[in-house]
TORKOLDREN-156768 format. One line per 4 residues: for each residue z, y, x of C-alpha. Coordinates in Angstrom, 3 decimals, decimal comma. Each point is the difference from the previous one (the first is absolute). Example, Ala and Ser with C-alpha at 12.3 -4.5 7.8 and 13.67 -1.06 7.14 Angstrom:
// TORKOLDREN-156768
7,800/-4,500/12,300 | -0,660/3,440/1,370
***
This chain:
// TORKOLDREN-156768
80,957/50,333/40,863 | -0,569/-1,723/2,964 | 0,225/-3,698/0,568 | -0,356/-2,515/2,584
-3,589/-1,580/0,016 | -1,337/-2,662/2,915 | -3,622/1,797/0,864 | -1,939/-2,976/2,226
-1,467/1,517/3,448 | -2,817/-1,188/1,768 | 1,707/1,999/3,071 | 2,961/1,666/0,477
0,711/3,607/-1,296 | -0,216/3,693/1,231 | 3,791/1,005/1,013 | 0,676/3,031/-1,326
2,904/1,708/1,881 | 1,019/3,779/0,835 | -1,986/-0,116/3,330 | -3,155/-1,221/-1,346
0,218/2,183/-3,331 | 0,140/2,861/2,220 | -2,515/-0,265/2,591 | -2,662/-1,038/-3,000
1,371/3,352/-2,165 | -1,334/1,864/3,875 | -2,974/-1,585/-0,210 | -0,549/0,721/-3,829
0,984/3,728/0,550 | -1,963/1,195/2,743 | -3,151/-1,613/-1,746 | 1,097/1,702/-3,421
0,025/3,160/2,201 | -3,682/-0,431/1,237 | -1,572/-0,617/-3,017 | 1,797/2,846/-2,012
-0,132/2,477/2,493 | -3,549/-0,258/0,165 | -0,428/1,149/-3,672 | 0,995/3,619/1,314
-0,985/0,357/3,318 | -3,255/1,314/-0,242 | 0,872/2,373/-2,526 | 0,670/2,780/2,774
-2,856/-1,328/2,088 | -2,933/-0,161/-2,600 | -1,372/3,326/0,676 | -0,005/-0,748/3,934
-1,448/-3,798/-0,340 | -2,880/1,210/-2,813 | -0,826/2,979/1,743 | -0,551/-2,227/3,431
-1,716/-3,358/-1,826 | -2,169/2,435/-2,357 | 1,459/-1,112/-2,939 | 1,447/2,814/-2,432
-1,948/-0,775/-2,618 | 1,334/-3,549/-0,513 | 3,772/0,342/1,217 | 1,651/-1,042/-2,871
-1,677/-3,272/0,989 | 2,532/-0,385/3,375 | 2,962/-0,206/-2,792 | -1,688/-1,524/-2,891
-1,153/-3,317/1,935 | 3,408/-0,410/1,037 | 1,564/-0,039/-3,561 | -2,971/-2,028/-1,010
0,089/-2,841/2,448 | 3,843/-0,013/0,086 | 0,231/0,018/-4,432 | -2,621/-2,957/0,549
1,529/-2,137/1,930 | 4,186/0,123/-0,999 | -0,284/-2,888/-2,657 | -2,287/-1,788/2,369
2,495/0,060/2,552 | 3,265/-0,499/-2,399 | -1,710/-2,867/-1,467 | -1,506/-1,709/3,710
4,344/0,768/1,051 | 0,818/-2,520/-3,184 | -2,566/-2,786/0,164 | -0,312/-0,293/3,925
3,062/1,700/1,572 | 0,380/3,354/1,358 | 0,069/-0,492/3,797 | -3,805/-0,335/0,584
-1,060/2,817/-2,329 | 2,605/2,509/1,267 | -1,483/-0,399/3,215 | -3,442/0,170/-0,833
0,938/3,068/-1,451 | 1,661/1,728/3,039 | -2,537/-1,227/2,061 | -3,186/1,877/-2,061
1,917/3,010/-0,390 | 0,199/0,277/3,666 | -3,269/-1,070/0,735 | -0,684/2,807/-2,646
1,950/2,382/1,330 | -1,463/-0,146/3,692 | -3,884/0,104/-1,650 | 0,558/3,180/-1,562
1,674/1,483/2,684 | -3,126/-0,795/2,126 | -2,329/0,958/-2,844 | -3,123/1,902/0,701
-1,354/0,698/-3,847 | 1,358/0,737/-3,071 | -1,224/-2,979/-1,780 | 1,462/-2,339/2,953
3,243/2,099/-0,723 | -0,048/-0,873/-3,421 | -0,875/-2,961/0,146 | 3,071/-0,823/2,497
2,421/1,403/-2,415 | -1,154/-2,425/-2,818 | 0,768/-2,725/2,842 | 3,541/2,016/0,152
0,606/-0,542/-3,719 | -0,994/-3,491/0,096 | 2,955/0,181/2,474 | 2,601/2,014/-1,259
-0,583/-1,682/-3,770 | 1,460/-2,721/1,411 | 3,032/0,934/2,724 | 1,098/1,906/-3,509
0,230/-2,372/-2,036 | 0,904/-2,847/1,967 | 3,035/1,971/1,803 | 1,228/0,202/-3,820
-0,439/-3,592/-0,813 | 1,373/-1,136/3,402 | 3,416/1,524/-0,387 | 0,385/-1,672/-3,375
-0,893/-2,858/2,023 | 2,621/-0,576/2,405 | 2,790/2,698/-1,721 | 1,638/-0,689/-4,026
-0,038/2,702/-2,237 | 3,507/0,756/-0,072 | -0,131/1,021/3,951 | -4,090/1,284/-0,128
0,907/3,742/-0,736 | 1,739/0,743/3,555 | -3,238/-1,258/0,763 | -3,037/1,982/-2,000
2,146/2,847/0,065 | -1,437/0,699/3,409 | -3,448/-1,334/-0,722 | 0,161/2,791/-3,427
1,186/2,889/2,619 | -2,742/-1,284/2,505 | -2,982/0,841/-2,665 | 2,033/3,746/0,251
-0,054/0,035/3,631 | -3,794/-0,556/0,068 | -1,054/1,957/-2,463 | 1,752/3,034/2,040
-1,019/-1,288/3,649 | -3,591/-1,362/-0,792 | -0,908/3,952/-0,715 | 2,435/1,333/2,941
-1,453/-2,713/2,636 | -3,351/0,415/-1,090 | 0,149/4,055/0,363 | 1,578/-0,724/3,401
-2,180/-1,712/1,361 | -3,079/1,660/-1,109 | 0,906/3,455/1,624 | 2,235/-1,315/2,995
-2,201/-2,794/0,891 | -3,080/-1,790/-2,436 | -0,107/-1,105/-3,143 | -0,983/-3,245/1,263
3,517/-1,173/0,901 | 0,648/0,351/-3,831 | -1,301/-3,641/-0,025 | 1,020/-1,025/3,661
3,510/0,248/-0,672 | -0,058/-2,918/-2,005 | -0,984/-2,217/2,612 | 3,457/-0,392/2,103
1,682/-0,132/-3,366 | -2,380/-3,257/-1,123 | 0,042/-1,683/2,967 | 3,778/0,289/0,451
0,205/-1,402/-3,969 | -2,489/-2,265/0,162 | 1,833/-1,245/3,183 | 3,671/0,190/-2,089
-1,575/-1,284/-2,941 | -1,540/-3,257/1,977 | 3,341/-0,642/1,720 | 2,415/0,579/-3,021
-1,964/-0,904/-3,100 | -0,053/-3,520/-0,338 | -0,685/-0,320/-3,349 | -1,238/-3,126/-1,848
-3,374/-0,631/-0,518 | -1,745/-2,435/-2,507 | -2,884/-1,490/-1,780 | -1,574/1,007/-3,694
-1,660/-2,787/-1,898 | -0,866/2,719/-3,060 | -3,658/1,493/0,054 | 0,203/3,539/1,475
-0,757/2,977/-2,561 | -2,977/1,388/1,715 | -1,672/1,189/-2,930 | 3,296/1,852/-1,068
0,264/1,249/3,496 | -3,562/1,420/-0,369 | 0,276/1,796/-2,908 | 3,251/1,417/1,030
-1,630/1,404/2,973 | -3,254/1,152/-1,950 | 2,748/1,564/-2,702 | 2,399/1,684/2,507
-2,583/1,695/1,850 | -2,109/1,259/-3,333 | 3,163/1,640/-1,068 | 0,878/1,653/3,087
-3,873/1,254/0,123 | 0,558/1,268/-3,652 | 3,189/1,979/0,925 | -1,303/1,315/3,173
-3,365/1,321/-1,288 | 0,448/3,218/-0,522 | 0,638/0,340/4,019 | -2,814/-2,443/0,338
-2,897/1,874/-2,014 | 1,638/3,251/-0,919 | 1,061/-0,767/-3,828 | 0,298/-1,994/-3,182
-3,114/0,168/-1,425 | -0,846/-2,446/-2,649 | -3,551/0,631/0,036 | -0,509/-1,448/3,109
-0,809/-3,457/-0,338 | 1,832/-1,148/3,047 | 3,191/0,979/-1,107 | -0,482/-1,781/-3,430
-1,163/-3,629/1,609 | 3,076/0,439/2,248 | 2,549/0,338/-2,716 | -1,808/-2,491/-1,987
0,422/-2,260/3,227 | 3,512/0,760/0,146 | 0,941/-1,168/-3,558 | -2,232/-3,295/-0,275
1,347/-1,038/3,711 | 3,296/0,297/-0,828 | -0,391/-2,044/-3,676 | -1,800/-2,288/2,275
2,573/-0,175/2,499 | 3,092/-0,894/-2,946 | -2,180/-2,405/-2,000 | -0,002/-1,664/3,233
2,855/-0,167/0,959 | 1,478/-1,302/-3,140 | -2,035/-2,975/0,660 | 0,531/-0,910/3,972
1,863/-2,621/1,029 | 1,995/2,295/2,534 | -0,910/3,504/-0,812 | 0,011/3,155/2,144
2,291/1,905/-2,721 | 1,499/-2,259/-2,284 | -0,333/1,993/-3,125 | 3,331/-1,989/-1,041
1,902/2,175/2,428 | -0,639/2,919/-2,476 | 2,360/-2,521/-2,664 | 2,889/1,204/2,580
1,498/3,055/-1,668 | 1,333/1,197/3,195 | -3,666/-0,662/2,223 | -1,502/1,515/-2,787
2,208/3,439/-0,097 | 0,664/-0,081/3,797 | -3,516/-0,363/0,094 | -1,146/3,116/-2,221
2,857/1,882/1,700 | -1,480/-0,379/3,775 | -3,534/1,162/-1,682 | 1,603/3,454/-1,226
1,738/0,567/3,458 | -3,384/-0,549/1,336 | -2,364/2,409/-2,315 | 3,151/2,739/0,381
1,848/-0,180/2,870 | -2,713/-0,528/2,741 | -2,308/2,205/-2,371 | 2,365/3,023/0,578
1,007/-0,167/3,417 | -3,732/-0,100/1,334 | -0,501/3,325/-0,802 | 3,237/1,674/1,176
-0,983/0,240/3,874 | -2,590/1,907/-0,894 | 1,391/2,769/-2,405 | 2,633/0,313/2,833
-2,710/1,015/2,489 | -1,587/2,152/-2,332 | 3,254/2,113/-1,053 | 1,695/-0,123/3,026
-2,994/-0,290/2,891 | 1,944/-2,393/1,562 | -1,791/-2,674/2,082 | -1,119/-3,306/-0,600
2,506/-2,061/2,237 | 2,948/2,820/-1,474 | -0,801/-0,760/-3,801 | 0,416/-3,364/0,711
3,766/1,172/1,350 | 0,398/1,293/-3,294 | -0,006/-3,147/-1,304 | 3,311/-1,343/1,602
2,135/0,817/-2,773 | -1,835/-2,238/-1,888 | 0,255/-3,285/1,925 | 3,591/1,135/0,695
0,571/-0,240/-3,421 | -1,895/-3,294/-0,679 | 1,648/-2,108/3,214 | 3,759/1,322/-0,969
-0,672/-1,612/-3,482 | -1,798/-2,975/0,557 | 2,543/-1,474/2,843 | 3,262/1,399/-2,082
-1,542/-1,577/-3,201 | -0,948/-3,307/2,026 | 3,253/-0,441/1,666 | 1,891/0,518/-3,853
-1,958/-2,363/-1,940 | 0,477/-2,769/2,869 | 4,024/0,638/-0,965 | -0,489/0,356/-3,847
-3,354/-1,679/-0,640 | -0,712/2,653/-2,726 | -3,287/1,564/0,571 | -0,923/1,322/-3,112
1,801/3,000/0,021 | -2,019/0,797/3,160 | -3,144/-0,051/-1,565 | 1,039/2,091/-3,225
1,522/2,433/2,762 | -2,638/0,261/1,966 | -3,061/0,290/-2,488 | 2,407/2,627/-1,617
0,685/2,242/2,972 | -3,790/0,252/0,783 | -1,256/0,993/-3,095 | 2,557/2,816/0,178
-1,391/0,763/3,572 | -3,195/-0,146/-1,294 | 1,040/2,717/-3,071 | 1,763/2,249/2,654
-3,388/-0,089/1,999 | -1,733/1,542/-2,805 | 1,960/3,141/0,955 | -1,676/0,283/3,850
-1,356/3,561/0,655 | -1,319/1,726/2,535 | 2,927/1,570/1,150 | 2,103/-3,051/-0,118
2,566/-0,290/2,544 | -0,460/-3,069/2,937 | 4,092/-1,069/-1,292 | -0,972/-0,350/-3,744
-3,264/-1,738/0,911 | 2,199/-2,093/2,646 | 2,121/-0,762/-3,101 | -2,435/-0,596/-2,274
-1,517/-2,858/1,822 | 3,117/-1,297/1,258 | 0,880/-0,819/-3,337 | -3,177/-1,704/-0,453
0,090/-2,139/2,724 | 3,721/-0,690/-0,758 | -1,479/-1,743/-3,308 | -2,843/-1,338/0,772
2,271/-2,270/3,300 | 2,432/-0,731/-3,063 | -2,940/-1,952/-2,271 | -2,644/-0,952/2,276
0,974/-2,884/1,473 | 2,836/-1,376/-2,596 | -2,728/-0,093/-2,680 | -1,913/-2,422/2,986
3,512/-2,088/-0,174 | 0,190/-0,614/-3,393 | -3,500/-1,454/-0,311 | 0,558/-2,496/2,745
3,326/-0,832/-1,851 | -1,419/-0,443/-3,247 | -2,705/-2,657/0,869 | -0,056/-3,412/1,544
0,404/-0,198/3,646 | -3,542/-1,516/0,452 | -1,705/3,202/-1,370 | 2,019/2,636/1,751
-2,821/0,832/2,345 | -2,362/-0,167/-3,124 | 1,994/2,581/-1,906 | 1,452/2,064/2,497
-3,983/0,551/0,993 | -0,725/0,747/-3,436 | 3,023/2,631/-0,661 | -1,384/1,564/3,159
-3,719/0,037/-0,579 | 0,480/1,805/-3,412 | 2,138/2,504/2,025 | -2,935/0,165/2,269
-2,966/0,918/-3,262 | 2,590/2,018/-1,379 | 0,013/2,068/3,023 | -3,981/-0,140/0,004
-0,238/1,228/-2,995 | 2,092/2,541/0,104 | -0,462/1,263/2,757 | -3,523/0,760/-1,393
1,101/1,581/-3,077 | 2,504/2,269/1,407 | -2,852/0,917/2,253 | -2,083/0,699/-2,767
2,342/2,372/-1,624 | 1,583/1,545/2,576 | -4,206/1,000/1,468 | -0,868/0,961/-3,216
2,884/2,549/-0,235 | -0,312/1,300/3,436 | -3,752/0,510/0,128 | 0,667/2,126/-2,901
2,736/1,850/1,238 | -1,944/0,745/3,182 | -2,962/1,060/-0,935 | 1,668/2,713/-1,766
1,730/1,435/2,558 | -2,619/-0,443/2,746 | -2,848/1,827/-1,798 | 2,071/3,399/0,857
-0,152/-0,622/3,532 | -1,574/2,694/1,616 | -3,177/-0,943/2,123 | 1,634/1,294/3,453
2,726/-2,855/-0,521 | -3,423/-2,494/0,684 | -1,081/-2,601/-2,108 | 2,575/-2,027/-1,425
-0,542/-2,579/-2,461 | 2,714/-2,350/-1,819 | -1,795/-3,606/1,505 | 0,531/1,545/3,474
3,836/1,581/-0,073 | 2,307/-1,076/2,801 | 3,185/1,659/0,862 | -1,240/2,001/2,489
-2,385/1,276/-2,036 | 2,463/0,843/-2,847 | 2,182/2,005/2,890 | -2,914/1,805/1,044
-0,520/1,499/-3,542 | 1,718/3,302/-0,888 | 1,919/0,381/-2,760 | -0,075/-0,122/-3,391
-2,501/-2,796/1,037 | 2,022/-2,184/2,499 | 3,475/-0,061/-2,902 | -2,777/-0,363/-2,921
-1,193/-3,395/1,623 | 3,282/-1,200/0,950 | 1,209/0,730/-3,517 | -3,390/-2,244/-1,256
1,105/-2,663/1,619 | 3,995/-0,078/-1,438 | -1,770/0,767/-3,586 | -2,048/-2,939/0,318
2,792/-2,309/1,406 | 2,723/0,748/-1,596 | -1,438/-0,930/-3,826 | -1,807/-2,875/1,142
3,500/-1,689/0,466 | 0,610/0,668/-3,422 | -3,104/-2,804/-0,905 | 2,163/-2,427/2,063
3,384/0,574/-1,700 | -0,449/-2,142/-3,057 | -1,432/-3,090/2,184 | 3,408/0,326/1,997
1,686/0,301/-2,835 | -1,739/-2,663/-2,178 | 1,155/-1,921/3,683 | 3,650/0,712/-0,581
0,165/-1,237/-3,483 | -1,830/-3,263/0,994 | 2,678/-0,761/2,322 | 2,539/0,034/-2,495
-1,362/-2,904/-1,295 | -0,057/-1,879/3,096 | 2,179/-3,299/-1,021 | 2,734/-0,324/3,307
-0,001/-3,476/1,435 | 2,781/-1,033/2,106 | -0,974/-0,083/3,642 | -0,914/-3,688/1,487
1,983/-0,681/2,684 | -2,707/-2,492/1,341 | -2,748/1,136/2,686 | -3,527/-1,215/-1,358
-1,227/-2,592/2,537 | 3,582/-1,260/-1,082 | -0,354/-0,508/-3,709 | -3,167/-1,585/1,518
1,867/-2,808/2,013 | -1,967/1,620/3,249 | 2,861/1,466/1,898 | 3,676/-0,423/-0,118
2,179/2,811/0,741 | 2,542/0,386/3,470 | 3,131/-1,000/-1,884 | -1,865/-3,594/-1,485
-1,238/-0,481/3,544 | 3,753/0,694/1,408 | 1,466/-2,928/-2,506 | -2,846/-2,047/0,798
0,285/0,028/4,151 | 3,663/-0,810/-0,799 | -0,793/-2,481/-2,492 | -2,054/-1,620/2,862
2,473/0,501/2,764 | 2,907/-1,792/-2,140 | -2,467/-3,039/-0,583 | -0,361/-0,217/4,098
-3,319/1,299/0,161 | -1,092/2,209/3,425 | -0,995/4,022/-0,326 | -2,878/0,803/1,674
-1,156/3,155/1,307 | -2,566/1,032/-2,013 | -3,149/1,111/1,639 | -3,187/2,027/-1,582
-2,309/-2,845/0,949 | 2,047/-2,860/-1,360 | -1,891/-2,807/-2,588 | 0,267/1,379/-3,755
3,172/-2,464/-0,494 | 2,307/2,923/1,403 | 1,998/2,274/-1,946 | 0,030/2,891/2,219
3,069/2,461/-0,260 | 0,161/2,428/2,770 | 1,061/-2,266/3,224 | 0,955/-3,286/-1,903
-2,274/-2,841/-1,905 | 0,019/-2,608/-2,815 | -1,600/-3,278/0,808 | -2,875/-0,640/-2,088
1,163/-3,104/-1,301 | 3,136/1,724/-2,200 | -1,614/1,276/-3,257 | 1,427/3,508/-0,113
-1,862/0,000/-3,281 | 2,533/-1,719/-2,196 | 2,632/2,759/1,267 | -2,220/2,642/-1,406
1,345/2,059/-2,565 | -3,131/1,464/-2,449 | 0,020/1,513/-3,691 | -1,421/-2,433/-2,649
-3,059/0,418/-1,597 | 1,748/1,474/-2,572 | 1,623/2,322/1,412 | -2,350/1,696/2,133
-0,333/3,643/-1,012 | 1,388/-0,041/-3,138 | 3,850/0,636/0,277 | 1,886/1,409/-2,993
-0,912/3,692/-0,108 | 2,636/2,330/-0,209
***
């Protein structure tokens, strides 16, 4: 339990009242909306942007780099957030994903695209997992759910408007904007974030874990390479020597990379975090949302536009349900654990409720109706809002509050190779089965129906074909679909029994830079301007530019020479992240 500690301060700490809690949560949210919005929005604007930049070969590439540079950099950023404070690197981080942002808009080659959307990731890593880390910052665990809630149903919103905005855009105006809509939304946070995060910032004396960094990068991206080369080269062919020295790579860089980090003075990834029971399964949990979840709902845009020839800005409509179902769930399921504090049940929910999605998905057709489809992905979305984020939760509540950026980093760049990976595989089968499928079908087509070939169908091409031909390819893409879920099913459902065994820890009520003596909350600083007024002491205005002495606390000031400090009320040692489970 709590207890009353003195925690010495060189200066005086961060006030953390309603006003500023909410103007840093704006700040945190419409970064968190850049970086994960620009996972999707090119997904409706590849063919435009490849066929203009000459680069249809290599597409993959645009989305690959992303996931690459923004898996490489999360525990980078988690663990820069712990040893050096989070104010600096948040802002670094808005500030190259804007700079980012405006290079590829402007663009002129493929390779200078790509190579601006690895500057994105190196970004978007970072606004991702620092947003997460902040809000355990200044908010306690028993009142942080009314606040991911909305950062869970945010990763909804973007997955369904980054395809919508970036099909908008490409026919209504150019594909370019795709990228130059970030920049009014990064200046205005970088502005919001400058003005409103004033977070501490301090000094390391431990050696930094370069060598652990390296080889975490060097793993990371041989991994992602390994997943993604069958889109790369064409397929998995173990004879080619390449392939071999990669996964070879893969495995002795990542023994590398935990032999040393079980040796560094202040490692990356403390390998004792897997010793937590609940990082550990939270941990494993994230990975399986990542290779199934994301895995499955890549491909669903696309067998919509095949079977029902809509558009490219209208599948992405068709997606609604979805992130209807994900934002109604992750702000009701936010808003009851801040009044219970029970959050387990949430998890086991929501990990159960999409694997049952995922089951009923095995039964899409090509006659499927748009309101059992609609349904169908409602109810995925409606568990996937109910475990994302509360599995994010109980990690940061499980370890000590000078690690949270470290391990909420960590939960989230798992999440991120799971999705890699996946992703990849799904691909794999689902190509393998629709190739297949096609090539039956399209060798009846008569020659007078011109040459059609299954690496060149669109949907207007598939609504030019007469039938038995045009219901024979929309058929071979439900076939392959629809049993490729069923190779996903028993990862969810391995997922669902792990959370079971998630041990429930009662919620901290004590904000992280709290239990770290480097803020006190509005209440403390309440008793503590009284405390001063009773002894006779002045209240001064507090002003932005005032000498570090000041307490500031919306319109009113400490002076410097009270030690707010020894008012401060932090969890022991002890006591941090380890309250009795229930």
């Amino acid at each position: 339990m709590p207890t009353s500690t003195a925690v010495a301060h060189e200066r005086a700490p961060i006030v953390l009242d309603r006003r500023t809690v909410w103007l840093i949560f704006a700040a945190l949210m419409a970064s968190m909306f850049m970086s994960s919005l620009d996972q999707s929005i090119i997904a409706t604007a590849m063919p435009t942007i490849v066929g203009e930049l000459d680069g249809v070969e290599h597409q993959g590439w645009l989305i690959t780099i992303y996931i690459l540079a923004v898996a490489v950099v999360m525990p980078l950023y988690g663990k820069a957030g712990d040893t050096w404070g989070r104010r600096y690197p948040f802002l670094i981080a808005i500030a190259l994903f804007t700079v980012a942002s405006a290079g590829a808009g402007f663009a002129t080659s493929f390779y200078e695209l790509v190579a601006w959307r690895g500057v994105q990731g190196l970004g978007g890593g970072g606004l991702m997992i620092l947003s997460q880390a902040i809000i355990a910052d200044i908010v306690p665990a028993k009142e942080r759910g009314k606040y991911m809630g909305p950062m869970g149903a945010l990763f909804g919103v973007s997955a369904v408007a980054g395809p919508l905005l970036g099909g908008w855009f490409t026919e209504a105006h150019d594909w370019r904007w795709s990228f130059w809509i970030n920049l009014p939304i990064g200046l205005l946070a970088f502005a919001v974030a400058w003005a409103t995060l004033k977070l501490p910032s301090h000094r390391s004396e431990r050696r930094v874990d370069v060598l652990g960094a390296v080889l975490l990068a060097v793993a990371t991206s041989a991994l992602i390479m390994v997943a993604t080369w069958e889109s790369m080269v064409g397929s998995y062919d173990l004879d080619d020597g390449r392939l071999v020295a990669l996964i070879a790579g893969t495995v002795l860089a990542a023994v590398a990379f935990v032999a040393v980090e079980l040796r560094a003075e202040d490692p990356i990834l403390p390998m004792r975090l897997f010793k937590n029971s609940v990082f550990t399964l939270s941990t494993l949990v994230g990975l399986v949302i990542g290779m199934g979840m994301f895995a499955a709902l890549g491909f669903l845009p696309t067998f919509l536009q095949m079977a029902t020839g809509v558009g490219v800005t209208e599948s992405g409509f068709l997606m609604i349900p979805m992130m209807v179902g994900m934002m109604a769930t992750a702000i009701s399921s936010g808003v009851a654990i801040t009044k219970t504090g029970r959050y387990k049940i949430y998890s086991i929910a929501g990990m159960g409720i999409a694997t049952a999605a995922l089951v009923w998905m095995t039964t899409i057709t090509a006659e499927i109706s748009m309101l059992q489809y609609s349904a169908m992905i409602f109810v995925l979305g409606a568990g996937l809002g109910l475990v994302m984020q509360t599995i994010v939760l109980a990690v940061q509540n499980a370890v000590d509050p000078a690690e949270i950026g470290t391990a909420t980093s960590a939960n989230n760049f798992f999440r991120e190779i799971g999705a890699a990976v996946g992703t990849a595989l799904f691909s794999s089968i689902f190509t393998s089965r629709l190739v297949d499928g096609l090539e039956e079908v399209l060798a009846g087509v008569p020659q007078g129906a011109g040459e059609v070939a299954s690496s060149s169908l669109t949907p207007e091409t598939v609504a030019a074909l007469p039938e038995p031909f045009k219901t024979g390819i929309v058929e071979a893409y439900a076939d392959a679909l629809a049993p490729a879920f069923w190779y996903l099913v028993p990862l969810l459902a391995t997922g669902f029994v792990l959370t079971f065994f998630i041990r429930e820890i009662a919620l901290s009520d004590i904000a992280g830079m709290v239990a770290r003596g480097e803020a006190i909350t509005g209440e403390e600083a309440q008793a503590l301007l009284a405390e001063q007024a009773d002894a006779g002491g002045s209240l001064a205005p507090a002003r932005r530019d005032e000498p570090d002495g000041l307490v500031t606390r919306g319109d009113l000031a400490v002076p410097g020479d009270l030690d707010p400090g020894d008012l401060v009320t932090s969890a022991s040692s002890d006591d941090v992240g380890a309250p009795a489970a229930r």
